[in-house]
C-alpha positions as CSV (number, residue, x, y, z in Angstrom):
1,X,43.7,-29.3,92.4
2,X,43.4,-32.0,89.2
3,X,43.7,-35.4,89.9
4,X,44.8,-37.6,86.5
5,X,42.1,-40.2,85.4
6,X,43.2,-43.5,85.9
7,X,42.9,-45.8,82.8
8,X,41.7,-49.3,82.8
9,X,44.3,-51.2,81.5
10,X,42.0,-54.1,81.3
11,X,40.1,-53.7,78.6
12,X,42.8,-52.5,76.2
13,X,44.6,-55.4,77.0
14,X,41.8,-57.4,76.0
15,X,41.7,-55.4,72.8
16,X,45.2,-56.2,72.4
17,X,45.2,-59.9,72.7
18,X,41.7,-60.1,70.2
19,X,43.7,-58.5,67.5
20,X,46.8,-60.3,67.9
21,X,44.4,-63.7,68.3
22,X,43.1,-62.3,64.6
23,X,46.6,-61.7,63.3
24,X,47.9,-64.9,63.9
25,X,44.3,-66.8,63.0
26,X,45.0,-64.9,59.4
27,X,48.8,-65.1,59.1
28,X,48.2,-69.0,60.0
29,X,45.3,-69.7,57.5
30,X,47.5,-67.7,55.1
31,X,50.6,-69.8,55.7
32,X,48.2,-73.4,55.4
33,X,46.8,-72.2,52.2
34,X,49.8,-71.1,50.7
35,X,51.8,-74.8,52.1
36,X,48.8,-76.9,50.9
37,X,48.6,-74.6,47.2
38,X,49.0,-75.5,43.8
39,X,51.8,-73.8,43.7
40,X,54.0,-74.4,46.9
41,X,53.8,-77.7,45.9
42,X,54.5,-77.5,42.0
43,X,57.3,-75.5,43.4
44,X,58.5,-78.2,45.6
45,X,58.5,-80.9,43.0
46,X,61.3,-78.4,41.0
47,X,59.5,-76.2,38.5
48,X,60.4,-72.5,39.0
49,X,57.8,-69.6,39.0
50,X,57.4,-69.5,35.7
51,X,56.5,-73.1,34.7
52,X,54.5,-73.0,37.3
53,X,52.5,-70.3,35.8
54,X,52.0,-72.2,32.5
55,X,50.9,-75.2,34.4
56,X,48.5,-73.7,35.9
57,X,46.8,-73.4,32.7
58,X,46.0,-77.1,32.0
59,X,43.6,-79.0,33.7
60,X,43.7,-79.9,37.0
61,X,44.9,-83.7,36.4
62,X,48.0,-82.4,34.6
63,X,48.5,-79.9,36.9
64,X,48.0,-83.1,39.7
65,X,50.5,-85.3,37.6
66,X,52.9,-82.7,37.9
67,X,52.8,-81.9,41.4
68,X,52.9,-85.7,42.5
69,X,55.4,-86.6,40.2
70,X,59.5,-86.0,40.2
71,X,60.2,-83.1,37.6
72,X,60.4,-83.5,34.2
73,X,61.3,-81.1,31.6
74,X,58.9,-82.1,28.6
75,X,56.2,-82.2,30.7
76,X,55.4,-78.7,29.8
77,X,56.2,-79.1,25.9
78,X,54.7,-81.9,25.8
79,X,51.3,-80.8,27.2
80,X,51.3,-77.5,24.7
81,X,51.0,-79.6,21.8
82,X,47.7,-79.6,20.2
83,X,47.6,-82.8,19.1
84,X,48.6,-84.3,22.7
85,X,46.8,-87.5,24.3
86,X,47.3,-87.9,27.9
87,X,47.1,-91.6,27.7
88,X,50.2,-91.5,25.6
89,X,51.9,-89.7,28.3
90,X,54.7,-92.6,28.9
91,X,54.8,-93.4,25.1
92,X,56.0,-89.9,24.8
93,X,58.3,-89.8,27.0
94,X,59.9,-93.5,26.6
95,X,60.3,-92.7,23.0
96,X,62.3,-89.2,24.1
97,X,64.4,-90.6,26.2
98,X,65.0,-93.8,23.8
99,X,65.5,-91.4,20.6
100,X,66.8,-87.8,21.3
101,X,69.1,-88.6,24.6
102,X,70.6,-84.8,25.1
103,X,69.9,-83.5,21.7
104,X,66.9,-81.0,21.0
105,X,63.8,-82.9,20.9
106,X,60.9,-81.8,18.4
107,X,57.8,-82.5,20.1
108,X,55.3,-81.9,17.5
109,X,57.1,-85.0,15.8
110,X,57.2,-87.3,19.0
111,X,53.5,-86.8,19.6
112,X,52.5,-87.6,16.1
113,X,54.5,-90.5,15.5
114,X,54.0,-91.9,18.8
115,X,49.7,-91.4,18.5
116,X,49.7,-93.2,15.4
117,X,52.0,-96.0,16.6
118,X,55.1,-95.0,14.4
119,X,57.1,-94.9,17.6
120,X,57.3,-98.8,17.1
121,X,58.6,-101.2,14.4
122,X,56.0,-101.7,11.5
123,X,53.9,-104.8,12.0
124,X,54.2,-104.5,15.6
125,X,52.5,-103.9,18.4
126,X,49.0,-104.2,16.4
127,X,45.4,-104.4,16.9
128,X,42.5,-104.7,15.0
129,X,40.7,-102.2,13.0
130,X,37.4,-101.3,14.7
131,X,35.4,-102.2,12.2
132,X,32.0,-100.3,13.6
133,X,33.7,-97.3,12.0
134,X,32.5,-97.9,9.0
135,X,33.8,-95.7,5.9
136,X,36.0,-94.4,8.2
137,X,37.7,-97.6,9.7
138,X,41.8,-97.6,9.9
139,X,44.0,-99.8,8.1
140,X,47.9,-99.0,8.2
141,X,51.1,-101.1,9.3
142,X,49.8,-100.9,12.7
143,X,45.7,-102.3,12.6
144,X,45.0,-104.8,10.4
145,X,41.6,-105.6,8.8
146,X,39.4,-109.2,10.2
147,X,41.5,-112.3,8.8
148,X,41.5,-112.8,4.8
149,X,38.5,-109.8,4.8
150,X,36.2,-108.9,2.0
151,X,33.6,-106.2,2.0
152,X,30.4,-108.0,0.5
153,X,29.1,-105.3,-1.7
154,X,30.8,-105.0,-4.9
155,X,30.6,-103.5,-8.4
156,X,32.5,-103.9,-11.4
157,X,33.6,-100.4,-12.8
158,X,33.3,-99.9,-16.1
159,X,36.4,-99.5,-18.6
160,X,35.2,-96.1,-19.1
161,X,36.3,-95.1,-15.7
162,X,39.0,-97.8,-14.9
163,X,41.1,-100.4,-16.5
164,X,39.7,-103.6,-16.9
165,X,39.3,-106.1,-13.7
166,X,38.8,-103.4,-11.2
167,X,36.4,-103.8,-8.7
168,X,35.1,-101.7,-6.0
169,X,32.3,-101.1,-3.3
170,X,29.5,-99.6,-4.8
171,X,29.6,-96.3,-2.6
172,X,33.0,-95.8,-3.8
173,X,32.3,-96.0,-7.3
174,X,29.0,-93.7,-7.2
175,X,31.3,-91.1,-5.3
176,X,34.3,-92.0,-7.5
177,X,32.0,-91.6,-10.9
178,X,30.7,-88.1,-9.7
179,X,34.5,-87.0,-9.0
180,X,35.1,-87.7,-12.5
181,X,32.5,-86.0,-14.2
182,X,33.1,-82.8,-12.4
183,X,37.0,-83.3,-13.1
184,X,35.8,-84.1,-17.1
185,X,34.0,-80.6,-16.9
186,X,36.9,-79.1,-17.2
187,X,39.0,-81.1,-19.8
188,X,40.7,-83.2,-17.3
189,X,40.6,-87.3,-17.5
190,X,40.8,-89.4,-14.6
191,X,40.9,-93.4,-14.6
192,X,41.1,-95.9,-12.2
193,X,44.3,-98.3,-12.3
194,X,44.1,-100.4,-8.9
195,X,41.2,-100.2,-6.6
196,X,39.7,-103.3,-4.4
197,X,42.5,-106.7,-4.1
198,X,41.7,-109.7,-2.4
199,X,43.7,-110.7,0.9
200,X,45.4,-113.2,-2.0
201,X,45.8,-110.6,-4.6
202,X,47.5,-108.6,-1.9
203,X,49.6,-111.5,-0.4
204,X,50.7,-112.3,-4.0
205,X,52.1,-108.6,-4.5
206,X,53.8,-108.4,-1.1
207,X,55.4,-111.8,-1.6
208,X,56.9,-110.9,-4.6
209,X,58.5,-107.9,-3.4
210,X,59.8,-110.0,-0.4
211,X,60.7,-113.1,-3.0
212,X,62.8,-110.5,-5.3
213,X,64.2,-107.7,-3.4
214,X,63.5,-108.5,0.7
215,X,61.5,-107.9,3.3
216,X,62.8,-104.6,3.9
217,X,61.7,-103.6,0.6
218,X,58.4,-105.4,0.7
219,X,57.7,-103.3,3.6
220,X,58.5,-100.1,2.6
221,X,56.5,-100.5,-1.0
222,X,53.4,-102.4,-0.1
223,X,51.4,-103.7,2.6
224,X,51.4,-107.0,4.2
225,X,47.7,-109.2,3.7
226,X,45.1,-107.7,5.8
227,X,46.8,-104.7,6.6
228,X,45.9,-103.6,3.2
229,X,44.0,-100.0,2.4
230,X,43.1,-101.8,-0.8
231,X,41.3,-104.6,0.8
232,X,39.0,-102.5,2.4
233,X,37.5,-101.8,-1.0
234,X,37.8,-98.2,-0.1
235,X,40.6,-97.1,-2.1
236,X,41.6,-96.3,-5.2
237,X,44.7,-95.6,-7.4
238,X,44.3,-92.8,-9.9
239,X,46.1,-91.8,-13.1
240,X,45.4,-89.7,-16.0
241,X,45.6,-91.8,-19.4
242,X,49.5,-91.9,-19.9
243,X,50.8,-90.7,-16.8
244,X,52.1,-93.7,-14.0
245,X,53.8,-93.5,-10.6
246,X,56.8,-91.6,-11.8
247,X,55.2,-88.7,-13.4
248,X,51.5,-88.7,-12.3
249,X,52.3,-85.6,-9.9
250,X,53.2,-83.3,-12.3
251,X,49.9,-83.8,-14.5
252,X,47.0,-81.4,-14.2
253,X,44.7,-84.2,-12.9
254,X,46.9,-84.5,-10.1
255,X,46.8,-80.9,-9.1
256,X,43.0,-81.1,-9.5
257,X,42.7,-83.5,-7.3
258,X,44.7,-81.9,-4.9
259,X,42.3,-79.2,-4.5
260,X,39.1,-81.0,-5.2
261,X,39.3,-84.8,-4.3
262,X,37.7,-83.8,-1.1
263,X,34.3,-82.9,-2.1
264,X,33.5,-85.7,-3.5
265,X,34.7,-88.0,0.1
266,X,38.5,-89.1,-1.0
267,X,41.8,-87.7,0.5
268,X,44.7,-88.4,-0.3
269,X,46.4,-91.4,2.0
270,X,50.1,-90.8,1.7
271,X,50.9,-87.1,1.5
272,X,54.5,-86.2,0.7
273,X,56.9,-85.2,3.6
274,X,54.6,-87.5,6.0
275,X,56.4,-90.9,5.7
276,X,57.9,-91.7,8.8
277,X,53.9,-90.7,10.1
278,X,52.0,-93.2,7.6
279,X,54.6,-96.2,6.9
280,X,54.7,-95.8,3.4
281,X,56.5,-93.6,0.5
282,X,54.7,-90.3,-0.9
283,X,52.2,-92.2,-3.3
284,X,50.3,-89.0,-5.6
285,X,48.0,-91.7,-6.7
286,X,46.3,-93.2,-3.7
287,X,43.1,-92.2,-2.5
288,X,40.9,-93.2,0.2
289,X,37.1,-92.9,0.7
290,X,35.9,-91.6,3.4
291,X,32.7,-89.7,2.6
292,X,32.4,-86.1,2.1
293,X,31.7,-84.7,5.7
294,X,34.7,-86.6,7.3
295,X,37.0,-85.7,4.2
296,X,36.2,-82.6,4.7
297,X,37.4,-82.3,8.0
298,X,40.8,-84.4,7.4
299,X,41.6,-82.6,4.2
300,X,41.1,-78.9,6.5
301,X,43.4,-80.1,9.6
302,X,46.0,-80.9,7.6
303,X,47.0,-83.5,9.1
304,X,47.2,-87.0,7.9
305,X,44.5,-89.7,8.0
306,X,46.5,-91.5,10.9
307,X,47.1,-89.0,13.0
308,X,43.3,-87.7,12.1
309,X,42.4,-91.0,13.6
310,X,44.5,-91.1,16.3
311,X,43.1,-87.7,17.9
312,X,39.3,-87.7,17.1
313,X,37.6,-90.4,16.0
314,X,40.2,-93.1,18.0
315,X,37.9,-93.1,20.8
């Protein structure tokens, strides 16, 4: 006669519960990590999956900007540009939503013009040039120089290099004079038409601009006192003998330049296509010193002195 075992129903109940206990431990950890995520709650400020995903990529105070902030569309474009500044995060976006409304907005263009300050009026909303900088100190529409500044440390250039009454700071014209024996090397004349004015030199020129055609045309041709590149005794204008605003691009000493002016510390200051970035009309002609390793570096980038500035040295 077989008798069936009797199971203890104990134990396996026990079992039972433990792994249910487990279950819902997990499942609930699961459900708290993925509510207190990055990307539950990117998701719940209104990006979708895949902005998410490229958010995810930035650092971790974008990516806590985003997620404690209402949505915003060029947050993403905005943040892919390479030239981007954080702390000109509400510039950027003021000046998109004062400027392109519905239409298509080019990024790469809001974030250089608004880093350099071009997203104001010329003249205002300026500061002072930091003037620790050196060499490399930043004078445009936007940072002016010390009132009525001079640089204490000139030469007079020789009519061999330059037209007569040209002065200029004496590192200038060592670097300027080496430029132009290398450019002489091969057949090709340089010479100096404009290089250091005083804050009344400069005032003089602007005035008469303003006197004879307007402010608006003052501002657009030459710089107000103080807010001169010439003042700074670091740059230069530069011809070949003949050759004048007009048709100085077109001469060989213009192209050598192009390629060369570089090594020797200058750059040019007012590239064509790059108005609306630097305040002032394509000028072939004007050059700045800025010593060789830092020339070097603006003249690779591409990029214009300003917005040079503006990204790695405007610290």
């Amino acid at each position: 006669m077989y008798y069936k075992r009797k199971v203890k129903k104990g134990p396996i109940i026990a079992i039972i519960v433990i792994i249910l206990v487990i279950i819902v431990t997990v499942c609930g950890i699961n459900l708290y990590k993925y509510y207190t995520s990055d990307e539950y709650r990117l998701g719940e400020a209104g990006y979708s999956e895949k902005e998410i995903k490229e958010i995810l990529k930035f650092d971790e105070k974008y990516i806590t900007y985003a997620m404690e902030h209402k949505y915003e569309d060029d947050f993403i474009p905005l943040m892919k540009q390479k030239y981007f500044l954080w702390k000109n995060y509400d510039a950027y976006i003021k000046y998109i939503d004062d400027v392109y409304g519905d239409q298509k907005v080019d990024y790469e263009k809001v974030v250089s013009l608004v880093n350099v300050g071009a997203n104001n009026e010329p003249y205002t909303h300026t500061k002072k040039a930091d003037m620790s900088k050196g060499n490399a100190i930043l004078v445009n529409k936007y940072t002016s120089l010390p009132e009525k500044y001079a640089p204490d440390d000139f030469v007079e250039m020789s009519n061999w290099y330059a037209y007569p009454n040209n002065r200029i700071r004496k590192e200038v014209y060592d670097a300027f004079r080496e430029m132009f024996n290398a450019a002489k090397e091969e057949n090709l004349t340089l010479i100096v038409n404009s290089s250091y004015r005083s804050y009344e030199e400069q005032k003089e020129i602007y005035d008469d601009y303003d006197n004879n055609r307007g402010r608006e045309y003052a501002d657009k041709y030459a710089a107000r006192p103080d807010f001169s590149e010439h003042q700074t005794g670091l740059s230069i204008d530069v011809f070949a003998p003949g050759s004048n605003m007009s048709n100085f691009e077109s001469t060989d000493e213009f192209k050598w330049l192009s390629e060369n002016s570089y090594k020797y510390g200058f750059i040019l200051r007012y590239p064509k296509g790059k108005e609306d970035i630097t305040g002032y009309n394509y000028e072939a002609w004007h050059y700045r010193y800025v010593g060789k390793d830092l020339a070097e570096k603006v003249f690779e980038s591409g990029l214009t002195y300003d917005e040079y500035y503006a990204y790695y040295l405007d610290k």
